[in-house]
Structure formats: C-alpha cells, structure tokens
C-alpha positions in Angstrom: 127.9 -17.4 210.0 126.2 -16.4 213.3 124.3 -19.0 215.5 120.8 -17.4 214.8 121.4 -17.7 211.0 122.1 -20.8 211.2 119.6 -21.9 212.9 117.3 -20.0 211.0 118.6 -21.9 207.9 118.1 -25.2 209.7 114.8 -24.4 210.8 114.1 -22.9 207.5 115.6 -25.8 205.8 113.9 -28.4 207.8 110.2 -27.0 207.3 110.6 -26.5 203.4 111.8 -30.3 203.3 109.0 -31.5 205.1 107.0 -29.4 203.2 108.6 -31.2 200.0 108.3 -34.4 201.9 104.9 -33.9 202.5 103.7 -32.9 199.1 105.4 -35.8 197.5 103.7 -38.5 199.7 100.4 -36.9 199.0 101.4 -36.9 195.1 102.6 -40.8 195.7 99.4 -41.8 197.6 96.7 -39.9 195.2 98.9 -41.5 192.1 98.4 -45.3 193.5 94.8 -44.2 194.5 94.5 -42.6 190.9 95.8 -46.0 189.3 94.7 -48.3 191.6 91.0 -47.0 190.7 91.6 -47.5 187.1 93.0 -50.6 187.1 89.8 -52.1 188.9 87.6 -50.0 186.7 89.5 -51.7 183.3 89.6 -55.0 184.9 85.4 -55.0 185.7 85.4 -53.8 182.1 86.9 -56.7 180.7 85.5 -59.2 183.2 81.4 -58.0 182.0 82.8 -57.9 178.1 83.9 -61.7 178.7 80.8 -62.4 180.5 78.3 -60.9 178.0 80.2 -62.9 175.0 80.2 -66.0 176.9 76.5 -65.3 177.5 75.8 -64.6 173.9 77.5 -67.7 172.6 75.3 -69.7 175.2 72.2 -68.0 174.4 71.5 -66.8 177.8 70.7 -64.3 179.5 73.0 -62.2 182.1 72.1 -61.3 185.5 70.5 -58.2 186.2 72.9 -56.9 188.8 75.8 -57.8 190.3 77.6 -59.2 187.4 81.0 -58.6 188.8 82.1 -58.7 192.3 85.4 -57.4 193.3 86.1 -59.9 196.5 89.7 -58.1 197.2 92.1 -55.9 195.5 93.2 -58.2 192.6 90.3 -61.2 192.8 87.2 -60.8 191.0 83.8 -63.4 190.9 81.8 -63.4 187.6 78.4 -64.4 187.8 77.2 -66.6 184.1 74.7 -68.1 185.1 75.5 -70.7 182.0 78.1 -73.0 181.6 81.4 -71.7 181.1 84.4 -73.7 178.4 87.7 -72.9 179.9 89.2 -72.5 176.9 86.6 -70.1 175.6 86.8 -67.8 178.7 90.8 -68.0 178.6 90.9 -66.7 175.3 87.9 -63.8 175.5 90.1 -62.7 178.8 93.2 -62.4 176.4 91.2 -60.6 174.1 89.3 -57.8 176.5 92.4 -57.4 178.2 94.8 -56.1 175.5 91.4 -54.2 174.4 91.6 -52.5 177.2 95.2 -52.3 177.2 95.5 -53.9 180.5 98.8 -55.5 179.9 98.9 -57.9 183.3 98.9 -61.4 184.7 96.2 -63.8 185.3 95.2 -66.6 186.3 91.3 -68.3 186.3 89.2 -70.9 188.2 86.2 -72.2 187.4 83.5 -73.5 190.0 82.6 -77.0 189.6 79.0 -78.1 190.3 79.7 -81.8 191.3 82.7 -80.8 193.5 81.6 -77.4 195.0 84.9 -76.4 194.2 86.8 -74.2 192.1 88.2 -75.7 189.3 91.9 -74.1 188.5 91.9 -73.2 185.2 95.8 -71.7 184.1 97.8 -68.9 185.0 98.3 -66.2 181.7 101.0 -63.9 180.7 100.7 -60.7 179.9 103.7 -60.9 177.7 102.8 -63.5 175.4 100.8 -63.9 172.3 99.7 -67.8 172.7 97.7 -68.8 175.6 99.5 -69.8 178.3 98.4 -72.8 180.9 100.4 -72.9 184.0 99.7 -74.3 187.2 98.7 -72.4 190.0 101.3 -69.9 191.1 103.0 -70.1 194.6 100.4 -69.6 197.4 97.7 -68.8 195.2 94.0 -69.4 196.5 91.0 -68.4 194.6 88.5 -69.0 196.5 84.3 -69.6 195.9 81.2 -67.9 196.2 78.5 -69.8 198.3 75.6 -67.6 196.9 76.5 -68.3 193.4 76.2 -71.7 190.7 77.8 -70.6 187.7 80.6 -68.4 188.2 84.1 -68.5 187.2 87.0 -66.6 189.0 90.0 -64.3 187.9 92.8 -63.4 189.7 95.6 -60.5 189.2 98.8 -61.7 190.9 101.0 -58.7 189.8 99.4 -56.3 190.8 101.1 -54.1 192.8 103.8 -54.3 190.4 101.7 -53.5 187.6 100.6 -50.3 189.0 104.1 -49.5 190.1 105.2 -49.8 187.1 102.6 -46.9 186.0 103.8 -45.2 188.4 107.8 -45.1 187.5 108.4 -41.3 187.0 106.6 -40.8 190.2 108.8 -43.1 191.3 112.1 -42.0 190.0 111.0 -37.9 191.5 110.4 -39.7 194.9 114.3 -41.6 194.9 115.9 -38.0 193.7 113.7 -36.4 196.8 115.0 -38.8 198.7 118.5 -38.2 197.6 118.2 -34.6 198.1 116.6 -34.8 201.3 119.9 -37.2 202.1 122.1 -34.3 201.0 120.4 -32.0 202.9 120.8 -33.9 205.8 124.5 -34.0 205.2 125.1 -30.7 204.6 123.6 -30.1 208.1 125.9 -32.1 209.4 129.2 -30.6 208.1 127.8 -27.1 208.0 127.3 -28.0 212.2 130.8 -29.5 211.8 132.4 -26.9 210.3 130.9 -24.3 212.6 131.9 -25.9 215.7 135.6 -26.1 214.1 135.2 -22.3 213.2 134.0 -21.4 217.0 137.1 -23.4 218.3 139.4 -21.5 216.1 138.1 -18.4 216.3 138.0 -18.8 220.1 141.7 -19.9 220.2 142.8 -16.9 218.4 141.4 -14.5 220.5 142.3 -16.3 223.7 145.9 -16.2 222.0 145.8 -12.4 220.8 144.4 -11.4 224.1 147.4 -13.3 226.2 149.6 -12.1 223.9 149.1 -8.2 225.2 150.9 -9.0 228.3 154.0 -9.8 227.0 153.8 -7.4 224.6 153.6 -4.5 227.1 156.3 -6.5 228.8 158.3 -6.3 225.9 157.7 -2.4 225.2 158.7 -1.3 228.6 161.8 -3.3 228.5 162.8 -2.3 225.1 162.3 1.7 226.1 164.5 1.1 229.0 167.0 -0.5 226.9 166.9 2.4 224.2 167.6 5.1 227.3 170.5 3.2 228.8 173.8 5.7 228.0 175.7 2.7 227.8 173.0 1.1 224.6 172.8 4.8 223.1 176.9 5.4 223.1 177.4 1.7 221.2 175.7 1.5 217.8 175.2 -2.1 217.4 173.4 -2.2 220.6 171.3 0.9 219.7 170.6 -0.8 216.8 169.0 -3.9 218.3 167.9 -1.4 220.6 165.9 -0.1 217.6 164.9 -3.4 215.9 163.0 -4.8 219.4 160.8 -1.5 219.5 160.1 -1.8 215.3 158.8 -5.7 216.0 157.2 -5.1 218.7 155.4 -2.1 216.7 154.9 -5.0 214.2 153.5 -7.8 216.5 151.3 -5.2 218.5 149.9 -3.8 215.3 148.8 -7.5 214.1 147.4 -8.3 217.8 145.9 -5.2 217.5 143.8 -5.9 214.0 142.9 -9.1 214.8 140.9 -8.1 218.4 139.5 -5.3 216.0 138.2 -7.9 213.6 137.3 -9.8 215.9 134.9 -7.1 217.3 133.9 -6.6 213.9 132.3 -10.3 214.1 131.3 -10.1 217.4 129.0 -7.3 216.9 130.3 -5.1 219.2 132.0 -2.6 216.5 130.8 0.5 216.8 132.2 3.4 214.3 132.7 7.1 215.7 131.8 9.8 213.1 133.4 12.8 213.3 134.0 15.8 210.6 137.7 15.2 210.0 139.8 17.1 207.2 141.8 14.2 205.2 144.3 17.0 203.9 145.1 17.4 207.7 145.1 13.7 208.2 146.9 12.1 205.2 150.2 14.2 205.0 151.9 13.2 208.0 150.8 9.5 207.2 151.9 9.9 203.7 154.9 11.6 205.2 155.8 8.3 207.2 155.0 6.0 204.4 157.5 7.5 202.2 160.3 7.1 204.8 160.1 3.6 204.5 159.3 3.9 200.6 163.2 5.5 200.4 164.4 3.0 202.7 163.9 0.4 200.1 164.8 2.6 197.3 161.4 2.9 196.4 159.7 6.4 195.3 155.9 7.7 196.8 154.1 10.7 195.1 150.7 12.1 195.7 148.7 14.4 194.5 145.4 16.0 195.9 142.9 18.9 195.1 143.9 22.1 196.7 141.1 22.6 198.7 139.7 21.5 202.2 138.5 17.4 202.3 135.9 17.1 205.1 134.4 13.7 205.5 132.0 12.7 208.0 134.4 9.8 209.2 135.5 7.4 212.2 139.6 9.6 212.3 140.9 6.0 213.9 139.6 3.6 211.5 140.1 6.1 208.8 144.1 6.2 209.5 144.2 2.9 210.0 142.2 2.2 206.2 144.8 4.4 204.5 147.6 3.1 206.0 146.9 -0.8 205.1 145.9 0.8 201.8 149.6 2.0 201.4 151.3 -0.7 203.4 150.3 -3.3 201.3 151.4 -1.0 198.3 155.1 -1.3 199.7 154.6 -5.2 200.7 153.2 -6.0 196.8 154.7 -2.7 195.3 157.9 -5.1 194.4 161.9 -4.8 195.4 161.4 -0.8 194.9 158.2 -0.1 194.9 156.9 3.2 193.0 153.4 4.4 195.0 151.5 7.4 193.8 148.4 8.5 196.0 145.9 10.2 193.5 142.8 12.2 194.9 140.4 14.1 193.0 137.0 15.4 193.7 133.7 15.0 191.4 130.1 16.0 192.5 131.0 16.3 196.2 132.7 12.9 196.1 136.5 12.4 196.7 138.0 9.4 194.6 141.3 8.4 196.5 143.5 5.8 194.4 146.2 4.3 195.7 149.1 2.4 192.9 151.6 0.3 192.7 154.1 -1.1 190.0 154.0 -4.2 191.6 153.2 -8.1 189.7 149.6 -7.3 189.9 146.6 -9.7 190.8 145.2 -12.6 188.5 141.5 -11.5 187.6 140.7 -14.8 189.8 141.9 -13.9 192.4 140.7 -10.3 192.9 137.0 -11.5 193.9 138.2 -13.0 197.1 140.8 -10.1 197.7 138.6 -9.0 200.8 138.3 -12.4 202.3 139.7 -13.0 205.6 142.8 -14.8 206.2 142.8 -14.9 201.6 146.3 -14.0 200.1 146.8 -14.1 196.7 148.8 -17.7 196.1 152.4 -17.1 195.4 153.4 -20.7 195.0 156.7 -22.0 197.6 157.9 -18.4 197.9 156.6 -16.3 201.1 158.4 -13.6 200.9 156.0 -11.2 202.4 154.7 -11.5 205.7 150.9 -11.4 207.3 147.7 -13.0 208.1 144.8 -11.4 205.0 143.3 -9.4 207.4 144.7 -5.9 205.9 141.9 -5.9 203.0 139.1 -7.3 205.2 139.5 -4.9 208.1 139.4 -2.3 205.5 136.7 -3.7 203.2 134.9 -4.6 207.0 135.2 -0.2 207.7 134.2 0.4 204.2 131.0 -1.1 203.9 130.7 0.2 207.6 130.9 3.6 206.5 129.0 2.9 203.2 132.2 3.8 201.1 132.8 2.2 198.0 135.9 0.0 197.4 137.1 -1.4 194.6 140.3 -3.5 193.0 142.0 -2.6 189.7 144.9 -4.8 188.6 146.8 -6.5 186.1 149.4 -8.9 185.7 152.6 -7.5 185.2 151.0 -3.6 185.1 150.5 -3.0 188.9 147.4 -2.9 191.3 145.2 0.3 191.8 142.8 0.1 195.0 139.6 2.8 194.5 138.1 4.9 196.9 134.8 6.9 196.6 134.1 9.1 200.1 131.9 11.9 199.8 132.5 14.7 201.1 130.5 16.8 203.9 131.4 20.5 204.0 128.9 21.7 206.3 130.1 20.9 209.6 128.1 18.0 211.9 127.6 19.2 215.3 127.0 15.6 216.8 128.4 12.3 215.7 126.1 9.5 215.4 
C-alpha cells in the first residue's frame, strides 16, 4: 500500500470515526435530556396527585399556582397548605408513583411549624411492596422553603442511576463504539507498523539486488575468459565448470533482474513499450530453447498454433519474458519429466494461448493467491524447486498492464493449465503509445 493511500485511509478513517463519535454523543446527550425531561414531568405528576388527595382528605383547598416546585434535579417542595400525616403522604407517594410507573427511590421531610425545620420523614424503596422507614441516607439534606407554611419535601436519590438505567441499550451501543473506535485505533497502529517493516524490507532488497549487479558483471567477464582459455576448452571437466559458472550466473542475473523490474512495477516508474510484434516470429525460437532443457530432463514439449500471422499490439521484452516464466515454471512444477504442450487458437480476433503441464497440480486454495508476490504453493519440508514467487506476479503485474486476461486451471494429480486471452491487431500501429 502506497503512502498517499494510506494516509487517505487514516484520514478517511479518522473523519468517519469522529463522525460516529460525534453522532453518538449527540444521541447519548438528547437521550438523558429526553429521559431526564420525563422523569421530572412523572415525578410533578405524582407529587400534585398526592397533593390534591391529601387536600381532599383535609377538606381544603389547593393553591392556585405553584403547587410544585422543582428546587434541583431530584428535590421537589409541595405546597398543602393543610396539615400533612406522614404516614398518609408515604403511602399516596407509593401509590402515584407505581401509577406512573416511576419505579425509584425516595425519601420525604416534612416542615414543622414549632421548629421551622424539616421534619425527616423515611427513605422508600422502589423495590418493595411494604413501606419502608429508613433513616436519612448518607449526606442527604432536604432542605426548607422560607416563603412557604405547609409543605412537605421529596427527594430522588437515585437518580442518575435511574435514568441510566433507561438508557442501557444506549449505553451498551456507546461501550461497542468505543470498542470499535479502540480497534480502529489499533489497526492504525499495526497497519503503521507493518508498513514501516514493509518499507525496510523492500528497501533492503533493492539496496541488495542493486549491489549485487557488480559482482555479477564481475562474475560474467571472469567466467567468459575462463570459457576462452585453450587450456579450459581442451580439458572437459574444466569446460564443464567452465559452463556451469556462466548457467548460474544466467540464473542469479535473471532473478536480480525480476526483482528491480518488480520493483519498478511498485515504484511507479513501469512504463510498457507497445509495439506490433508477430508472436509466430517471437515464440518459436523461445519454444525452441525451452524444449532443449525439456529433453534434458527427459521431459517432452509440443505446441501447436494457427497457421496464420499473430500480431499483437505488445511490449516484445515483457512479452518474452511472460512466456518464458509461463513455460519455466511448467518445467519447475511439470514433475521429474515434465510433458508441456503450448496450445494457441484464435476466436473473434482473440488469440487464447494455454500453456500445460502433467505436473501434481494446485489445491483450489491455493490458486487465488497464485499471483501474490513472494506466495508459493506450500509443499510441506521438501524444497525441491528453487525461487522467490515473483514468476506469476511479474507476469500477472504485465498482464493486467496490458489489459490481458489471465487465468489458472488446475487439479490435483491432473496437471496445471495457465490461460491467455490477447487480441489480436492486424492492422499495423504506426506509433506506440
């Protein structure tokens, strides 16, 4: 993943979050708001409906206005005007309360005349039927009303926790946004992690495949003057070694060689070179080449192709390079003696190239990540065939680059089929582009 993308996903990321974040707090606040309202609304409710019995069991008359005061979030005044029994006003309270469905704790006072105080009266549960008369819960103060004679005072201790506990699926969608917000924040982190490990090693490799081309030029002179010597050419063991320094040095240059071109690839800085190139010119000498070293391992490599002129409007360099990866990893995978047939034909102006092998085939999990870099298909302790996984990607990577289609066919035990679809351009293309 390049540096803009991912700062575009952090940025991205980071807004929609907030966003989220945003949204949810809102929701949160205008819930509490929402039941915070309608707790006090209920609890006036009930307050005026135990005022207006008390009233009518006294025979007097209420107040015209201001009935019920709300001195802070969970204390409320009640103006009588008649005398109030305790035990009377503790059980109406229990009554409009569960009418209301206002399932919460109380507690009462009532002011005293002679004292000019208020009088505690009992703290209530919510949870139980019988009337409960505890003392005065743990800094509790209700406190009186100087403008008022015969009043009584109620008092909701829980609250908050009452209208939390209104509010619990809010709640729980606020602790998973949280969570996810957490995981997001993580996978920041190790994506940041993993992309400064990725840098580190991608830099490493090309600062090693770069240095590498020195010694390898070192190596090719050296082994050419070797071959030419009389002396190496009249004694066949040395002429042999002779031989086998220039083959793995072909080997080692050729690796070096795909990995600066992936490399490139990733950088950006890949450019293809179309051309109108013939593939029936093109793929016989390769094909030529590739059986050499077919025979050499008793192996056997057919083709077959239309009999007609192949144009393709094609990158020749990358092209070669495609096909030969194609059939080199048909001889790696192709088995002890491998048996690789090269099949062309050509349908609507479109050439289908396939290129088989007998070989153990690929697991149908495996074939998705075929054109991975650095993937190989697992093949337990035994390594008995050599590279990196970058043959399929660099040709998948010039494939999609040329907007060719490539696919895998393959079964256990039946071989492995790689598909080619290039069209065809017959009328020649007087500038590349």
């Amino acid at each position: 993943m390049h540096e803009q993308s991912i700062r575009r996903v952090i940025f991205l990321g980071t807004v929609a979050i907030l966003g989220i974040v945003g949204m949810q707090s809102y929701w949160v606040a205008t819930t509490w708001n929402l039941n915070d309202t309608e707790f006090s609304q209920k609890a006036q409710l009930a307050l005026y409906g135990v005022a207006r019995q008390l009233a009518a069991e006294n025979k007097a008359d209420l107040p015209k206005r201001d009935i019920v005061r709300q001195r802070s979030s969970n204390y409320f005044i009640v103006n009588t005007e008649s005398e109030i029994d305790a035990q009377r006003l503790e059980y109406l309270m229990q009554q409009e309360l569960q009418r209301l469905r206002l399932n919460i704790d109380f507690e009462y006072a009532i002011f005293d005349c002679s004292t000019n105080e208020m009088a505690y009266g009992g703290y209530c549960h919510a949870d139980t039927e019988q009337l409960a008369n505890d003392g005065p819960a743990a800094g509790s103060y209700l406190p009186p009303d100087e403008n008022l004679l015969y009043y009584f005072g109620v008092k909701f201790p829980t609250r908050i926790g009452y209208i939390w506990q209104k509010m619990q699926l809010v709640v729980f969608l606020t602790v998973i946004l949280l969570l996810t917000v957490a995981f997001f924040a993580y996978s920041l982190v190790v994506i940041l992690r993993q992309r400064r490990l990725a840098t580190m090693q991608k830099e490493f490799i090309d600062n090693m495949t770069h240095e590498f081309k020195t010694p390898l030029s070192t190596i090719r002179i050296a082994a050419n003057v070797f071959a030419r010597d009389s002396r190496v050419a009249g004694d066949a063991r040395l002429s042999r070694y002779a031989r086998l320094i220039h083959e793995q040095y072909e080997r080692l240059n050729g690796q070096v060689e795909k990995v600066l071109q992936i490399a490139s690839i990733e950088q950006g800085d890949f450019r293809i070179q179309r051309e109108r190139t013939d593939l029936q010119e093109l793929l016989p000498p390769l094909l030529s080449s590739i059986r050499a070293r077919t025979e050499e391992q008793n192996g056997h490599l057919t083709w077959q192709l239309p009999g007609r002129p192949l144009p393709l409007f094609a990158d020749p360099l990358h092209l070669t390079n495609i096909l030969y990866n194609l059939l080199d990893n048909a001889i790696k995978y192709g088995g002890p003696a491998p048996r690789i047939a090269v099949i062309g034909r050509v349908a609507r102006e479109t050439l289908h190239l396939a290129v088989s092998d007998d070989g153990p085939g690929i697991a149908p999990e495996h074939q998705a990540r075929l054109f991975e870099k650095f993937y190989r298909v697992p093949t337990g302790d035994v390594h008995d065939v050599k590279g990196f996984g970058l043959g399929l990607y660099y040709v998948h990577q010039i494939c999609r680059a040329h907007s060719w289609d490539l696919r895998v066919e393959s079964r256990p035990g039946r071989g492995t089929t790689l598909h080619l679809r290039l069209p065809l351009h017959p009328s020649p293309v007087t500038a590349p582009v």
